[in-house]
Each structure stands twice: as C-alpha cells, then as structure tokens.
N, C-alpha and C positions, 0 to 999 in steps of 0.2 A: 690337230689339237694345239691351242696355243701354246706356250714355254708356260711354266710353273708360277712363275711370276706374273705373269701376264693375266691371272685370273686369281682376286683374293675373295676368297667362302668364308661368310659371316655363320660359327653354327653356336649353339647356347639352348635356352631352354624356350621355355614357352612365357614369350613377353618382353623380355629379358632383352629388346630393343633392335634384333637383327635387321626388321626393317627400315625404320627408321634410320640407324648409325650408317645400314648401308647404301641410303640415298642420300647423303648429307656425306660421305665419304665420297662417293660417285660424285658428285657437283661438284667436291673441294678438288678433285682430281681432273674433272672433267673427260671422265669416262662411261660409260654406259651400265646401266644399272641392270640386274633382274631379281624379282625375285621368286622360287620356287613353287609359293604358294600360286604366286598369282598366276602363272603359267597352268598349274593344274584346276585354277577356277575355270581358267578361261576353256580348258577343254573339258571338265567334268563339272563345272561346276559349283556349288558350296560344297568347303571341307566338311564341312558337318551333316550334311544330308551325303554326300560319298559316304562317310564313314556307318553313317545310319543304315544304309541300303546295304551296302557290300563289307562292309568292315575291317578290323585294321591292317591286315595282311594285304589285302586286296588294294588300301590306301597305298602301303609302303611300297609297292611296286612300283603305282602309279607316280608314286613320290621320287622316286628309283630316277623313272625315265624323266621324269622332269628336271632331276639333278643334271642329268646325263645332258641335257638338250641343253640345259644353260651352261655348263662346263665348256661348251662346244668352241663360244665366243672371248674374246681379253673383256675387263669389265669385273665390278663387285657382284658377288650374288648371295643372296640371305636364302636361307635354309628355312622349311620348318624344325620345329624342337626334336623331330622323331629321325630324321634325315639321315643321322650317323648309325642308326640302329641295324640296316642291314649291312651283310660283311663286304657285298657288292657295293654297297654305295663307300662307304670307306676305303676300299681299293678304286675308287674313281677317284677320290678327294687328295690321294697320293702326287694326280696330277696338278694341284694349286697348291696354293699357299692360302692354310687353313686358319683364322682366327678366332680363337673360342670366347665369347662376350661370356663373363662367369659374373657371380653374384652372390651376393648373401642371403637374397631374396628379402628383403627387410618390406622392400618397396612395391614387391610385387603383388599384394593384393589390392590398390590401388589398380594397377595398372592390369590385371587379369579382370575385376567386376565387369560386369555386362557384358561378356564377352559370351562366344558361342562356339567351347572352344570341347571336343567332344571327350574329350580325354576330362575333363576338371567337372565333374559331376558333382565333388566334395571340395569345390573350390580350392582354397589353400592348402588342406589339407592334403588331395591328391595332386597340386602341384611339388611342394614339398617331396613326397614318393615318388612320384616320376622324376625329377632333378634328381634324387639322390641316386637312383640304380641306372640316370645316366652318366651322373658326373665323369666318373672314370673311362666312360668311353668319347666324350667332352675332350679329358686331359690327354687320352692317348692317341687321338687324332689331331690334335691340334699341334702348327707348330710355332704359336704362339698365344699366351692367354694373358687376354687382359679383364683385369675386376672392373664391374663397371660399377659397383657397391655404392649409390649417394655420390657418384660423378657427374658434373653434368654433359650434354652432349659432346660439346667443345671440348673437353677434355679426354671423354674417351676417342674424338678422330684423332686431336691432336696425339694423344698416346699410341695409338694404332701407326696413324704415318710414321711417328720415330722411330717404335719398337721394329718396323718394314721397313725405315729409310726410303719414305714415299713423299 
C-alpha cells in the first residue's frame, strides 16, 4: 500500500466535480489518475442498470472493492457520492489523504440535468436529501475540505495543492 500521501481521494456528493478536479489535479501534478466509477463500468457496467438489477447494497460492495483496487496505486482517485457510506470503505480511506469537494449546491441543478444518476429520481430535490444525511460523514472523513461553491476549476486545484502543499 502506498504512504498516505502518495494517494489523494477526491469524495463530495453527486456532481459536485470529483471527476473532473480529479483529472485536471492529476495533469497539474503529473500523476495518474482513477476514477471509481469508471472502474466499476468497466467491470459491471452502467451504474444505473447495476443499480436497477441488484440494488444499492449490492452496488456499495461493488463500490467497496473498486475503492479498494484503486487505493492500491500513488495517483488521485474520485469517488462516487455514496463511497464514504460503508464503515469498511472509510476505514480504507484512513490510508490517504482524503479531500472532501463540499458545496452550497447553488450550482448543482445545472450540473445534475440529464443525467442518469439512479439515486436523483426527484432531481434536486432528492439530491439536496442525500447531501444532507451525508454531509457529516463528508466532514468526518475528510482531512481536508475545500468549498467549491461558484469557484472556478483553477481555483479549486489551485486551493487543494496549497491547502496539501502539492
């Protein structure tokens, strides 16, 4: 397993930019990038038909071992929104150095429409609900939180590298 430092986990909600900051942090750093989701595409598939067929327990495992394989390597790695919710996968994230992208969500129903995302049935509405009853597990995993609230990119890597001295 790498050193703690040698691996930083982008986690936040759903939207809220983990992929995104975390290939654009990886480039400015020039270190390797993963991210969670895409790993469990590539072995199950669309999240949203997983979710459909087996459902959300049966996802978080899957989500689990995906965590688990990309923790493996040094490199950024973006979470999905649901990531921190088992007590296993947060006793993995012990091993990195965890940055929680948080938000006012002002922004985020722009950035959630069209999406196919199986949890947001009620769009804003149940994105809202789910932020809220994770927030605190957001705050108490993370050992760093930066607002990304009407930031733009640039300034949330540039905030991340300082707040890490990266």
């Amino acid at each position: 397993m790498p050193a703690k430092s040698d691996v930083i986990v982008l986690i936040g909600p759903m939207g809220v930019g983990k992929s995104t900051v975390g290939k654009k942090l990886a480039r400015a750093l020039k270190i390797p990038f993963c991210d969670t989701d895409n790993l469990i595409v590539d072995e199950h598939g669309k999240i949203a038909d997983f979710f459909a067929e087996h459902g959300e327990e049966a996802f978080r495992e899957v989500e689990h071992l995906a965590l688990a394989r990309a923790l493996k390597s040094p490199g950024i790695v973006a979470t999905g929104g649901g990531a921190v919710l088992l007590e296993k996968s947060r006793a993995l994230l012990k091993n990195a150095t965890v940055v929680y992208l948080a938000t006012d969500g002002k922004h985020m129903g722009s950035r959630l429409r069209n999406g196919s995302r199986p949890l947001l049935k009620n769009g804003m509405e149940d994105w809202k609900r789910i932020y809220n009853s994770r927030k605190s597990i957001y705050e108490s995993t993370a050992d760093v939180t930066i607002d990304t609230s009407g930031h733009p990119l640039a300034q949330t890597i540039s905030e991340i590298r300082e707040r890490l001295s990266i």
